[in-house]
C-alpha positions as CSV (number, residue, x, y, z in Angstrom):
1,X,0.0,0.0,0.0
2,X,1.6,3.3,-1.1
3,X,1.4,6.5,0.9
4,X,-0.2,8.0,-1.4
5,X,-3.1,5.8,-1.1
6,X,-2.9,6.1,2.6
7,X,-3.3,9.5,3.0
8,X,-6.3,9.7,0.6
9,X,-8.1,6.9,2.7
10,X,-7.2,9.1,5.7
11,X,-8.5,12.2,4.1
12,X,-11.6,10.2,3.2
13,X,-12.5,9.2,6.6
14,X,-12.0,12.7,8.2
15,X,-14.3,14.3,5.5
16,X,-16.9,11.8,6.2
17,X,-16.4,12.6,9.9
18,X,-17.4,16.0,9.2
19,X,-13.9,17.3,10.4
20,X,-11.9,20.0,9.3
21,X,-8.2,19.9,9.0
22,X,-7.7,22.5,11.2
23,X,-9.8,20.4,13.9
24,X,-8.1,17.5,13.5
25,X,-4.6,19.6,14.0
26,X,-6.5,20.7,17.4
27,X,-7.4,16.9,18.1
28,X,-4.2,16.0,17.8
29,X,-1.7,18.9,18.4
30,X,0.2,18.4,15.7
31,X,0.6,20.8,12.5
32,X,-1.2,21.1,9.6
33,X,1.8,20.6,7.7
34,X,1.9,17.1,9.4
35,X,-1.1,15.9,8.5
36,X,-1.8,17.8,5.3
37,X,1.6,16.1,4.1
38,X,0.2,12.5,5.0
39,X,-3.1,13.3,3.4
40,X,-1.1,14.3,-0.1
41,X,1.3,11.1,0.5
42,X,4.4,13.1,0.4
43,X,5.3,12.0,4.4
44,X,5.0,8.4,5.6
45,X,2.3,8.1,8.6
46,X,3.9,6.3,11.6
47,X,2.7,3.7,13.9
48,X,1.6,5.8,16.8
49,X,-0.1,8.7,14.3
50,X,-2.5,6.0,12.7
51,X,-3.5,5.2,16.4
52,X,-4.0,8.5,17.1
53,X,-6.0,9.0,13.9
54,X,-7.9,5.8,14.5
55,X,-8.8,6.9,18.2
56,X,-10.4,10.5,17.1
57,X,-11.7,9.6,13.8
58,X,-13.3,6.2,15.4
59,X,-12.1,3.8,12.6
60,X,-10.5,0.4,13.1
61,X,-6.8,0.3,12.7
62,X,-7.2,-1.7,10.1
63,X,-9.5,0.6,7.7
64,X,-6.9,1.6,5.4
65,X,-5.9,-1.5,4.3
66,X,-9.3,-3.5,4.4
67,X,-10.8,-4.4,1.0
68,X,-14.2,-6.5,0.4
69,X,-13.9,-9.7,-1.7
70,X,-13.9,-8.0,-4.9
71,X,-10.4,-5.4,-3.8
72,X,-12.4,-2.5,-3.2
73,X,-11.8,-0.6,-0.3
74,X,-14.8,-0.9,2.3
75,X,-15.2,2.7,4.0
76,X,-17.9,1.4,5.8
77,X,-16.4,-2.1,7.2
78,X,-14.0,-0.1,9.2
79,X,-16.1,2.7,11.0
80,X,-16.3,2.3,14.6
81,X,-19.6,4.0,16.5
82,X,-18.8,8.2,16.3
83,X,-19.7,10.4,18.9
84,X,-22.1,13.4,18.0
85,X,-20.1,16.6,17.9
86,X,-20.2,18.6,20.8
């Protein structure tokens, strides 16, 4: 899986969490040159980023590689229960 494929399934599941880029900088603390490089694959995403990801975005750590039978990616398989926005 490339990292360019990687950061458009991250980008994916944030905008179908409704979140911004900006709030997802704030969830995390990190810069938005940070994530904004993963999302465009020009930065590999480490180990402990995709957990943090996972945790505020509610998606199995396994979403961005899960496929159904036929290789397509299945957004839906790997959407945990999200909390309402506060």
């Amino acid at each position: 899986m490339t990292q360019d494929l990687i950061g458009k399934r991250l980008r994916d599941i944030r905008r179908l969490r409704h979140v911004t880029l900006v709030e997802l900088c704030d969830a995390t603390g990190w810069n938005i040159s940070l994530i904004g490089g993963t999302e465009r694959g020009t930065r590999e995403m480490a180990f402990h980023e995709a957990v943090v990801y996972a945790r505020i975005l509610c998606f199995c750590l396994n979403g961005f590689s899960r496929t159904a039978p036929d290789g397509q990616w299945d957004i839906n398989a790997c959407l945990l229960v999200y909390p309402p926005k506060a």
